[in-house]
C-alpha positions in Angstrom: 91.8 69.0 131.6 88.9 67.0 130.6 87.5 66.2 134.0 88.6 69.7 135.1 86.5 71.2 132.4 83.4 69.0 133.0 83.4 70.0 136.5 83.3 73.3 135.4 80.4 72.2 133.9 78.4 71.0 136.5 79.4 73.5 139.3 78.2 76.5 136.9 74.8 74.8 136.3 74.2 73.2 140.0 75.0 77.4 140.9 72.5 78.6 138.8 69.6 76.3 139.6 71.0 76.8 143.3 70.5 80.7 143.0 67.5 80.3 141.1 65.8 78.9 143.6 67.2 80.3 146.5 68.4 84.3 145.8 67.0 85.1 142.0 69.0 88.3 142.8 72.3 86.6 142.8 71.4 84.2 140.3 71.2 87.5 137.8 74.7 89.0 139.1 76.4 85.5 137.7 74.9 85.8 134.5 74.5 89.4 134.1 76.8 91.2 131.9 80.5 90.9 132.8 79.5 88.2 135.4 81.1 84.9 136.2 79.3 82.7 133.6 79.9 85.1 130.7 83.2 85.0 131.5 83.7 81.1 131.5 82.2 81.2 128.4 84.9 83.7 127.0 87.6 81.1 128.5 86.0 77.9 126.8 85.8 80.0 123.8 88.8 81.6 123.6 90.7 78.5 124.9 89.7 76.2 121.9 90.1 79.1 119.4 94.0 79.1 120.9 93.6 75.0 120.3 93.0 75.5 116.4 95.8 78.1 116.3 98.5 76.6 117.6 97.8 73.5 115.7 97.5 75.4 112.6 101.0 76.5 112.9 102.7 73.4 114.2 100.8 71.4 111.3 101.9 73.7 109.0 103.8 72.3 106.0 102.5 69.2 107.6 99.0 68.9 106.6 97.0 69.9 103.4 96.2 73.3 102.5 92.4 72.3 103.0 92.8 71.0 106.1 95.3 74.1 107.6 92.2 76.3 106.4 89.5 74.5 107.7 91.4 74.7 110.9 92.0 78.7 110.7 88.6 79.1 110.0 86.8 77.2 113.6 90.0 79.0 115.2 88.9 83.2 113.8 85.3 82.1 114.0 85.6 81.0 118.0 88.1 84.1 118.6 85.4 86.3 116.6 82.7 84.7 118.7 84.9 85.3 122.1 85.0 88.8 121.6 81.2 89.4 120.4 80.8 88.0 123.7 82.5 90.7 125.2 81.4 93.8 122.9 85.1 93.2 122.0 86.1 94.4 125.6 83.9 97.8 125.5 82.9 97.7 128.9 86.7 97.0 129.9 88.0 99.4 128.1 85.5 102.2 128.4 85.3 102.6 124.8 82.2 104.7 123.4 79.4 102.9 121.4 79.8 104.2 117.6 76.8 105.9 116.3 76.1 103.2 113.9 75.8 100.9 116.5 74.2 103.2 119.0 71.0 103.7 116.8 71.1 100.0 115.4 72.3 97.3 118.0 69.2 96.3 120.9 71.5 97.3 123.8 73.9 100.1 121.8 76.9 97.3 122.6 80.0 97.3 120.2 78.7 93.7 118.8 77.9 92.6 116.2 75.0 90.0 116.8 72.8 92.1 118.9 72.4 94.4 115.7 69.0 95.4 114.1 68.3 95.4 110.3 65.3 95.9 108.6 63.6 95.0 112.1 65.3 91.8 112.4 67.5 91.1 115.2 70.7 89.0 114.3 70.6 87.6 117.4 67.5 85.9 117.3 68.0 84.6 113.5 71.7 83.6 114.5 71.2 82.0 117.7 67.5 80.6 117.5 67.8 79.2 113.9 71.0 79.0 112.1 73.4 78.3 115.6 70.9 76.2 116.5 70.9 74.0 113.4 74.6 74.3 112.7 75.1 72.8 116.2 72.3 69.5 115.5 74.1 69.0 112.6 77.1 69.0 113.8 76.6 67.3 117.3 74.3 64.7 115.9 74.6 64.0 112.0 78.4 64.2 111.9 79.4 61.8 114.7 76.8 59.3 113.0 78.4 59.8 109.7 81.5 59.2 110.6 80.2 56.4 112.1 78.6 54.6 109.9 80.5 55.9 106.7 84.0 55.7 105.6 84.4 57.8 102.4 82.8 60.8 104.7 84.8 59.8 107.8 88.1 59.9 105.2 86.8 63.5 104.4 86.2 65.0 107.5 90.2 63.9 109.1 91.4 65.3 105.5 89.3 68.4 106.2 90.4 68.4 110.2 87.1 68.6 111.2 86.8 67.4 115.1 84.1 65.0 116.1 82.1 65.3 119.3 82.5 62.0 121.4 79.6 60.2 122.9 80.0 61.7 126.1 80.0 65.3 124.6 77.1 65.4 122.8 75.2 63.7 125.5 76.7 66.9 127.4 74.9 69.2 125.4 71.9 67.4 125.4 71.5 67.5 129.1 73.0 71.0 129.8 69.9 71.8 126.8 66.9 70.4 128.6 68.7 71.4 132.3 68.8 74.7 131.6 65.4 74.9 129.6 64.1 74.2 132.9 65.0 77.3 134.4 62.4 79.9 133.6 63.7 82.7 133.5 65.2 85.3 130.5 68.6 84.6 131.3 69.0 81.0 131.8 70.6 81.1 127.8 73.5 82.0 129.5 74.1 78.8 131.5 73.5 77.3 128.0 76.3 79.5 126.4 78.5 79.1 129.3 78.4 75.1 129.8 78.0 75.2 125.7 81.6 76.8 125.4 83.3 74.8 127.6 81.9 71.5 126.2 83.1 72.7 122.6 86.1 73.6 124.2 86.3 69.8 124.8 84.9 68.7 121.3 88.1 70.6 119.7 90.7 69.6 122.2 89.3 66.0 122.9 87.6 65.0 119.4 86.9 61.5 118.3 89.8 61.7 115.4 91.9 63.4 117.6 94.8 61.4 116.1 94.6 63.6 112.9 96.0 66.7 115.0 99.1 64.6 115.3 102.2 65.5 113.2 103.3 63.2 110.3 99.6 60.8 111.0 97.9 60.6 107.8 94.8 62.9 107.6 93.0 59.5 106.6 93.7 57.7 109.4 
């Protein structure tokens, strides 16, 4: 699964600079709307949010309450953020645009984060600050803290929090600066795409990995 994934990974960005720089027409069909990257990054999301779910009930009765939560919560959160990704299948289902959302989200989509309020767009705050953030923090702080600490490497297996491996976060970092390369308005969805499948690795494949086992002590 791993190197399948991380394949995955290569092929979508190697395409886009490919088309890029050889049919910019094409290159916007496999990131447009509905197109081939947006829906690998439906799959990498929805695939880890499956992950957290089916651990959550075969740890059940297993694990602390804190830590059954904690892993409820990344699985709802990467479901929620599966089907944002997807206007929450709008397009598939031919479903009408509410007026709420008609006069207040940027592309009248049944989503949340492309919604205007008070003249600020939620996707911008979301993605360019607090994603953005959230995701240094969590692909760069946490692995060295749980590194170099042992009370806060004890708290994040009780709270079943998965830890990037090297490999991953060194993923990220060059699918970041590859696809920052690309200048064009849509390369963000070469990030999103490779971005979901590489956390789909962080939660299948984490550095504590051994916590997800039944009857190991979330210390370990």
């Amino acid at each position: 699964i791993e190197l399948i994934t991380l394949t995955a990974c290569i092929v979508v960005l190697s395409v886009g600079y490919f088309l890029f720089y050889f049919d910019v027409s094409q290159f916007e069909k496999f990131v447009q709307e509905d197109g081939i990257a947006e829906w690998l990054t439906v799959a990498g999301l929805l695939s880890a949010s499956i992950v957290c779910l089916v651990r959550f009930i075969r740890l059940m009765r297993k694990k602390s309450k804190w830590f059954l939560f904690v892993t409820l919560c990344i699985g709802l959160f990467l479901f929620f953020a599966a089907g944002e990704e997807v206007s929450w299948g709008q397009r598939i289902f031919g479903l009408q645009t509410p007026e709420y959302f008609e006069k207040n989200n940027s592309q009248q989509e049944l989503n949340l984060h492309n919604l205007v309020v008070d003249g600020v767009k939620l996707n911008k705050l979301i993605f360019s600050v607090i994603l953005v953030a959230g995701l240094c923090i969590f692909l760069v702080v946490v692995p060295l803290l749980y590194q170099k600490n042992n009370n806060i490497r004890k708290l994040l297996n009780a709270s079943g929090l998965p830890v990037p491996q090297l490999y991953q976060v060194i993923g990220f970092l060059l699918v970041f600066i590859l696809t920052s390369l690309i200048p064009h308005g849509k390369q963000a969805e070469l990030l999103e795409c490779d971005g979901a499948l590489l956390f789909f690795l962080i939660i299948l494949f984490p550095k504590n990995k051994e916590i997800f086992i039944p009857g190991r002590s979330a210390q370990a």
